[in-house]
C-alpha positions in Angstrom: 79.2 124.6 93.1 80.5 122.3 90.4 84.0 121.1 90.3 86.4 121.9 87.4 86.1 118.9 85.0 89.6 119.1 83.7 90.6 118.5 87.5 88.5 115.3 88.2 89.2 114.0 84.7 93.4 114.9 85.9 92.6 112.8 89.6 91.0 109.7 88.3 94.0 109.4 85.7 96.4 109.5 88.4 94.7 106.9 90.6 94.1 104.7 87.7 98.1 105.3 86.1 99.0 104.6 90.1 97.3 101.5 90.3 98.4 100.2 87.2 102.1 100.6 88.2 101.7 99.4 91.7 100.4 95.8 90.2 103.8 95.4 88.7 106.1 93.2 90.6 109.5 95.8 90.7 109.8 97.9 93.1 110.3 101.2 91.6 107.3 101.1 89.7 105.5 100.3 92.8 106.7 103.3 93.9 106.1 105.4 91.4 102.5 104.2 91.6 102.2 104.7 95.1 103.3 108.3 94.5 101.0 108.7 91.9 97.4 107.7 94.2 98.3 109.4 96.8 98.5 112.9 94.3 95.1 111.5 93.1 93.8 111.1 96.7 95.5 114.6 97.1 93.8 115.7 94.5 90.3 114.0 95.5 90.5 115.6 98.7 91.0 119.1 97.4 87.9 118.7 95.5 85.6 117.7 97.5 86.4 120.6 100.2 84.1 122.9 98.5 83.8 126.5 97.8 86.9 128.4 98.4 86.2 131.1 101.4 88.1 133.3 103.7 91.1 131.6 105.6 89.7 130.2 108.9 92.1 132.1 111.4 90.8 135.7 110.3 87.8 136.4 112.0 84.8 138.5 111.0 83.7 140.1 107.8 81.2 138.7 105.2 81.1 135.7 103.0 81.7 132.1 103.6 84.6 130.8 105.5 86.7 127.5 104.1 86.7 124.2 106.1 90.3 124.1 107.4 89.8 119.7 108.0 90.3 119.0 104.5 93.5 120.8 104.5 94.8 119.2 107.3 94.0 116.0 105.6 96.0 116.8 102.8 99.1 117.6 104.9 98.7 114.0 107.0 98.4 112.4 103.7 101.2 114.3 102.5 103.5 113.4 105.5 102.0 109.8 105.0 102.8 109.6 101.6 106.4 111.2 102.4 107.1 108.4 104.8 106.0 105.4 103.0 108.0 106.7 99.9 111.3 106.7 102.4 110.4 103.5 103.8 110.2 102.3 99.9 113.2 103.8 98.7 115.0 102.4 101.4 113.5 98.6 100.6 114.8 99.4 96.7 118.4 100.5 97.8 118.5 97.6 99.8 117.6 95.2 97.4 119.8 96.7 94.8 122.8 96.3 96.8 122.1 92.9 97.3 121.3 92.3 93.8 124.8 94.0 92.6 127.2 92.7 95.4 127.3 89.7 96.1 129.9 89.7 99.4 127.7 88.3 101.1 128.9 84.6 99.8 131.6 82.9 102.0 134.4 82.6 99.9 136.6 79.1 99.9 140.1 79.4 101.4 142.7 78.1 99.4 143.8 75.6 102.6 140.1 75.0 102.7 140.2 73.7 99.0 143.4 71.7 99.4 142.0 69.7 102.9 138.7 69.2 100.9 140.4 67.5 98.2 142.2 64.9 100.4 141.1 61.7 99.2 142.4 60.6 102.9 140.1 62.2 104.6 137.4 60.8 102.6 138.4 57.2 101.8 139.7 56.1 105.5 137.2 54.3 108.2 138.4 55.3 111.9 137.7 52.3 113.8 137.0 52.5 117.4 140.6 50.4 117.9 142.1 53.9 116.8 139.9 56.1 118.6 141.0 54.2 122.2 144.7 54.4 121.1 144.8 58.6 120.4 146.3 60.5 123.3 143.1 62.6 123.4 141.0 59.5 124.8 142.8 57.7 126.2 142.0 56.8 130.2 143.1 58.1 132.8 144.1 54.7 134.5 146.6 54.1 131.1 148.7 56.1 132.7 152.0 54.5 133.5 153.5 54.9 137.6 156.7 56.1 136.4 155.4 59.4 134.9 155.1 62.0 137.3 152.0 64.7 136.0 151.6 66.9 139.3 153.9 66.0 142.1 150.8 64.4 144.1 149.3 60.8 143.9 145.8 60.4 144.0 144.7 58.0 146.6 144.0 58.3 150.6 147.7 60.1 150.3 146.3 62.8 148.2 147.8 65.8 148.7 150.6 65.0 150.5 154.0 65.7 148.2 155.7 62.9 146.9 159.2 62.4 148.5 
């Protein structure tokens, strides 16, 4: 049996076309090359099944039967081919929306912009005189007698109400 010229001369100009996109660094033309081989493996496949015979499921009768493996490689590496092209497609939308939008920067609030441009904030040292004088830090035992918090002293009293 010899295979159709035109047909061999068709795969390897699809495999080499393919491979010569998919060394480009965009993305689409990495997928367009990646489409291309796998036609050209499609292709190769197909070709080397040999002759062309009866279908496999009808039995009996003379004459050669076809090999129904190669077939069913060319559906896996159609349904292979299908879902790496998805998977692709989906890494191109992805990095086109990124490309075009660009929400994903945190905007500055105008509040933001006027504390930033304090020169207060930036210019005056907080001493650790200050820090022990803020109501925030302050001790516990700064506390004056004469301010009631709770209604209970602490002590060996605790708990007992004040009266």
């Amino acid at each position: 049996m010899t295979t159709p010229l035109i047909l061999v001369l068709v795969m390897v100009t699809l495999i080499s076309c393919g491979i010569y996109l998919m060394l480009d660094r965009t993305l689409t033309r990495i997928l367009l090359g990646f489409l291309l081989v796998g036609n050209g493996v499609n292709l190769l496949i197909f070709l080397m099944s040999g002759s062309f015979g009866r279908a496999p499921i009808v039995g009996g009768g003379d004459g050669d039967m076809s090999d129904p493996l190669p077939q069913a490689f060319i559906l896996t590496a159609i349904v292979i081919t299908f879902g790496v092209s998805a998977f692709l497609l989906a890494l191109i939308y992805r990095s086109w929306r990124l490309a075009q939008d660009r929400s994903d920067v945190v905007r500055d609030d105008e509040s933001d912009l006027d504390l930033g441009s304090t020169e207060a904030l930036a210019t005056d040292e907080v001493t650790d005189e200050d820090v022990a004088e803020t109501p925030e830090t302050s001790d516990d035992n700064d506390i004056s007698d004469d301010s009631d918090t709770s209604g209970y002293e602490a002590g060996p009293s605790a708990g007992k109400a004040r009266s």
